[in-house]
DRENTI-662274 format. One line per 4 residues: number of its first residue (from 1); their letters; for each residue z, y, x of C-alpha. Coordinates in Angstrom, 2 decimals, padded with zeros to 5 digits, m for minus. Layout:
! DRENTI-662274
NUM = a = Z Y X ~ ...
***
This chain:
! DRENTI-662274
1 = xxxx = m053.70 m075.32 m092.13 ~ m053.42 m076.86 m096.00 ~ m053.47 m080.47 m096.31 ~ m054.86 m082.65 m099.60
5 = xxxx = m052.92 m084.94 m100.31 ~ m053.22 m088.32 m102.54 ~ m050.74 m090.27 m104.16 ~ m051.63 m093.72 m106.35
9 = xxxx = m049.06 m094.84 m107.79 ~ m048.54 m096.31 m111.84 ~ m044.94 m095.02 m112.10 ~ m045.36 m091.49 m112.56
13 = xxxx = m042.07 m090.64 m111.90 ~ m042.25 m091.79 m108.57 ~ m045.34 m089.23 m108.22 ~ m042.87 m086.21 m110.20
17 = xxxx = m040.58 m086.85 m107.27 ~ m042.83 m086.70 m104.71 ~ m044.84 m083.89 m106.07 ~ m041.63 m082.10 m106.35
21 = xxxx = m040.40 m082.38 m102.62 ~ m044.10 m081.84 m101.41 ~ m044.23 m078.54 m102.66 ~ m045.78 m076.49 m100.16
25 = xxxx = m048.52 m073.49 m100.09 ~ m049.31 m075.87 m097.59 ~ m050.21 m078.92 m099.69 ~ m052.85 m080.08 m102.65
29 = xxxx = m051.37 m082.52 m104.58 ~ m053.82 m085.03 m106.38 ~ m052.90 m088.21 m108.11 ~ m053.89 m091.49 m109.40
33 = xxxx = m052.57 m093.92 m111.42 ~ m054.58 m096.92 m109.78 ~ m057.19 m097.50 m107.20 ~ m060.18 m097.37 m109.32
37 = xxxx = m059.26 m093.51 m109.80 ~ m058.20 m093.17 m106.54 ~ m061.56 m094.10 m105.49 ~ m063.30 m091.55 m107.49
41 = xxxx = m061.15 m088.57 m106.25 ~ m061.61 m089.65 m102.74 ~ m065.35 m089.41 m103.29 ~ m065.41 m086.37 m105.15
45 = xxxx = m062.34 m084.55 m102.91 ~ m061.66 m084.00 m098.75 ~ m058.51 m085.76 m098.99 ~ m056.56 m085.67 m095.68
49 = xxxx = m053.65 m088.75 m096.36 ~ m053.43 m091.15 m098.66 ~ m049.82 m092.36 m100.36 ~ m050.24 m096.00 m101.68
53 = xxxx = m048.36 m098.15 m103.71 ~ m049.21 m101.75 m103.93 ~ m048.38 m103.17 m107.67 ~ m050.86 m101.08 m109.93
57 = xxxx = m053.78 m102.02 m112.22 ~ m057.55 m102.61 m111.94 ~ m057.64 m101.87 m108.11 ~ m054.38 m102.75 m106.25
61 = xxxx = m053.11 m100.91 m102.93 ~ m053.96 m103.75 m100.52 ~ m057.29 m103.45 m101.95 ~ m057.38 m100.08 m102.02
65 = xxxx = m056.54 m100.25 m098.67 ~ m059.25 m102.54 m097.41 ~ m062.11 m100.10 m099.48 ~ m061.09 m096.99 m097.47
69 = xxxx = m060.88 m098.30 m094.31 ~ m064.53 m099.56 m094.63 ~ m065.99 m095.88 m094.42 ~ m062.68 m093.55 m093.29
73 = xxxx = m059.87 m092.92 m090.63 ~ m057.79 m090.90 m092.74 ~ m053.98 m091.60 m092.32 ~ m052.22 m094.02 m095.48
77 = xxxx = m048.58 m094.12 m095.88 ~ m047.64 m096.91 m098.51 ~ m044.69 m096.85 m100.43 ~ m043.91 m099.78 m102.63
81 = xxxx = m041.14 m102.48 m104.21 ~ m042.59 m105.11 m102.26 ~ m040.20 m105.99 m099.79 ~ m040.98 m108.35 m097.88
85 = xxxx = m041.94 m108.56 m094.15 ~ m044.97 m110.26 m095.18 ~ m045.86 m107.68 m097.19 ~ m045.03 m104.84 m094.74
89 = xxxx = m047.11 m106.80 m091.59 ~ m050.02 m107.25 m094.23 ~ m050.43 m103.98 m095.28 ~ m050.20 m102.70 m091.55
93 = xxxx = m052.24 m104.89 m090.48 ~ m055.10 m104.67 m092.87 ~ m055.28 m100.36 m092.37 ~ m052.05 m099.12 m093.39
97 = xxxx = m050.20 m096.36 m090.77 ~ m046.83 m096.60 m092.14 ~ m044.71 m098.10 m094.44 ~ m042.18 m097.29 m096.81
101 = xxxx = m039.66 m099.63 m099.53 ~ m038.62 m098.47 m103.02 ~ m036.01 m096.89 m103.40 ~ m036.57 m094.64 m100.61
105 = xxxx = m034.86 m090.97 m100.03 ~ m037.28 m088.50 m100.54 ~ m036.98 m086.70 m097.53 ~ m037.67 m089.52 m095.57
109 = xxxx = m040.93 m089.81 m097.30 ~ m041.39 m086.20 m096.67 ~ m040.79 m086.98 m093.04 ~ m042.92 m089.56 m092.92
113 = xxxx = m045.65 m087.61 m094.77 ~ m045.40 m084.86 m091.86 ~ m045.68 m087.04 m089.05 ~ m048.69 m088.81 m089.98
117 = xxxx = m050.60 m085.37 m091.16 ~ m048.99 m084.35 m087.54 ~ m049.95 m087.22 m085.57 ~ m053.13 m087.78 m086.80
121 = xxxx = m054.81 m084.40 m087.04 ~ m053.61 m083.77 m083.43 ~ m055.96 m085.85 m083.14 ~ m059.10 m083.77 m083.08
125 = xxxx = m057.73 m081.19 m080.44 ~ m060.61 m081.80 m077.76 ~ m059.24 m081.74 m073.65 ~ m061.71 m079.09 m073.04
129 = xxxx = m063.49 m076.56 m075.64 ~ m066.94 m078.04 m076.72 ~ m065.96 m081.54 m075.37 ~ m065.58 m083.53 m078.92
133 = xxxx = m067.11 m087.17 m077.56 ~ m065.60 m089.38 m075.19 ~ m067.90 m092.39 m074.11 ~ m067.28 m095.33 m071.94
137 = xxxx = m070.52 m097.35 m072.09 ~ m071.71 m098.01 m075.99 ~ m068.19 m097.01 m076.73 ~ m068.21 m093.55 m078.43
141 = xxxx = m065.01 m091.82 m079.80 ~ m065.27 m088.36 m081.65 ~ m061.94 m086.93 m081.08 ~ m062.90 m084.10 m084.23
145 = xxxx = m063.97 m085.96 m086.66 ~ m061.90 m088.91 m085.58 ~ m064.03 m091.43 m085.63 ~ m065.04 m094.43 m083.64
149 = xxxx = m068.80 m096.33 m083.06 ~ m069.73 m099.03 m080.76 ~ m073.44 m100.07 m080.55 ~ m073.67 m096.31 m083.00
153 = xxxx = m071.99 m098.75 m085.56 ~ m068.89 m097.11 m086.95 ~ m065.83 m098.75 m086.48 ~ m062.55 m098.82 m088.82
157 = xxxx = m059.25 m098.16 m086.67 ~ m055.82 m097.09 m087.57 ~ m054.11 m093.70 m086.53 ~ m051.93 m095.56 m083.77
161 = xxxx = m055.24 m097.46 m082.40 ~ m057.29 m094.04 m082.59 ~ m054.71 m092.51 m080.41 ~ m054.09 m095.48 m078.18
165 = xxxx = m058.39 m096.02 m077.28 ~ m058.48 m092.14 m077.06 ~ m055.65 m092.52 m073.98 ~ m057.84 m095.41 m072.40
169 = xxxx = m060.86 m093.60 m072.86 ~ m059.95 m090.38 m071.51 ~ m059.34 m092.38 m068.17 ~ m061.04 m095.78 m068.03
173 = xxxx = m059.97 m097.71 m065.17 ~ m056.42 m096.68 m065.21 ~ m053.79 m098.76 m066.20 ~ m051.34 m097.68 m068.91
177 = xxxx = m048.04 m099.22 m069.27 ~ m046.83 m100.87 m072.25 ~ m044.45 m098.01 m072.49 ~ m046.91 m095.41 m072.16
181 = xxxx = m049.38 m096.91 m074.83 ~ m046.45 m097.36 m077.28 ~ m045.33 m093.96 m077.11 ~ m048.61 m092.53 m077.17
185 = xxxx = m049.69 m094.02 m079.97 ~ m046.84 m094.65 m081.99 ~ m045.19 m091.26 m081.07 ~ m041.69 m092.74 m080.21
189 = xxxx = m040.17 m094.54 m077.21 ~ m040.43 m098.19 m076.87 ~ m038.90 m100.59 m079.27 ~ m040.06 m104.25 m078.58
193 = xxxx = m043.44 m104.89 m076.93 ~ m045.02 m107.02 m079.60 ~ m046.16 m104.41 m081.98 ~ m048.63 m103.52 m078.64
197 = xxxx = m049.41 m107.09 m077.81 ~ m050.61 m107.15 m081.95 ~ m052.28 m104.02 m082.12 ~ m053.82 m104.54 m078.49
201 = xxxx = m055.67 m107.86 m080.04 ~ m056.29 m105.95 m083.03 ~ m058.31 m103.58 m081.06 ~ m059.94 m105.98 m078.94
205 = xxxx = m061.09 m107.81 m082.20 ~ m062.90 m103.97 m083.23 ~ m064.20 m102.93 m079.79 ~ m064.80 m106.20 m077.83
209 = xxxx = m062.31 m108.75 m076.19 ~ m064.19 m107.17 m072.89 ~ m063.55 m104.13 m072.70 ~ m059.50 m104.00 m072.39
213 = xxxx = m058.30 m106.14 m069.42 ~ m054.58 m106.96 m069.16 ~ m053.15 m106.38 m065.89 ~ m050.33 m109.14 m066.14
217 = xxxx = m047.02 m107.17 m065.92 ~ m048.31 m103.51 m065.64 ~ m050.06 m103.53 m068.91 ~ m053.61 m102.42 m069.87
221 = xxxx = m056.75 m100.47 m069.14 ~ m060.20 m100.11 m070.29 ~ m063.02 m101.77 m068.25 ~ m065.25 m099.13 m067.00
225 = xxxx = m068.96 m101.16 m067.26 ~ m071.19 m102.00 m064.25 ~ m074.87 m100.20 m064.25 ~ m077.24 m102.93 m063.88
229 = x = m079.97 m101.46 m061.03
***
């Protein structure tokens, strides 16, 4: 399966590099030098991940950010000179999937790259052929085209939240561990339990405070609603 692939970023060495390390039969390559072209290509182009950097011209990454998570799923990796933790939570927390400090290695980046296009598109394997909808109440997910609606309003969520509702949603009414929901949806064993406390309320805020229910020291599950006679 070949992957498109866009990278905004204003140095365009940075870009070279990349370019370089992500050749691949495998992989289109498109690039930007800011988010006001990035914008246009993703309208004109099926891009499957987006590479971000946050310093650039007309459109910055943060904002860039923000736009494409209005309308689209699609995984972003950004890679940037802002170091700061502040900058790292904000861009997670605002749509970002992963991300990455200049300098970086390249292969690292590569690495990255691969998991998310791995992660994510894994995605949109349904449990059974033909069965591409989960629903739990006004709660839709389509597990193909990755997307989310409550109400039939589309909702914006992150790779690790898609993954994490899809493993409540499969069984609503069970009760995952904090374990479990990390390493489903962030693809790695356990490393601190407040990244799931902050995505948990980050989820709540997109679906409903309602409809996940903490189960003080198990963890969480998804509240399977009453039908009213």
């Amino acid at each position: 399966m070949g992957y498109n692939i866009l990278h905004v970023d204003d140095e365009k060495e940075i870009i070279k590099l990349l370019k370089m390390y992500l050749k691949s039969e495998e992989i289109i390559h498109y690039e930007a030098a800011n988010g006001r072209e990035a914008l246009t290509i993703l309208a004109e182009k099926k891009i499957d991940l987006l590479i971000v950097d946050i310093m650039m011209p007309e459109i910055d990454g943060f904002e860039l950010i923000r736009t494409v998570r209005k309308t689209s799923n699609l995984p972003i990796l950004v890679i940037s000179a802002r170091v700061e933790a502040s900058d790292r939570i904000f861009g997670l927390e605002i749509g970002a999937d992963d991300y990455l400090t200049k300098p970086f290695d390249p292969h690292e980046a590569i690495a990255r790259v691969n998991a998310l296009l791995r992660r994510y598109y894994s995605l949109g394997v349904a449990n059974e052929p033909g069965q591409n909808n989960l629903t739990v109440g006004n709660l839709t997910l389509d597990t193909h085209a990755c997307t989310a609606y409550v109400e039939k309003q589309l909702i914006n969520l992150t790779a690790v939240e898609f993954r994490v509702l899809k493993l409540l949603m499969e069984q609503p009414g069970r009760v995952f561990t904090k374990e479990q929901i990390y390493e489903h949806g962030w693809q790695d064993p356990l490393a601190g339990d407040n990244n799931v406390r902050v995505m948990m309320s980050k989820l709540r805020e997109k679906i409903g405070n309602e409809r996940i229910k903490t189960i003080r020291g198990l963890g969480y599950r998804l509240e399977v609603p009453h039908e009213t006679a």
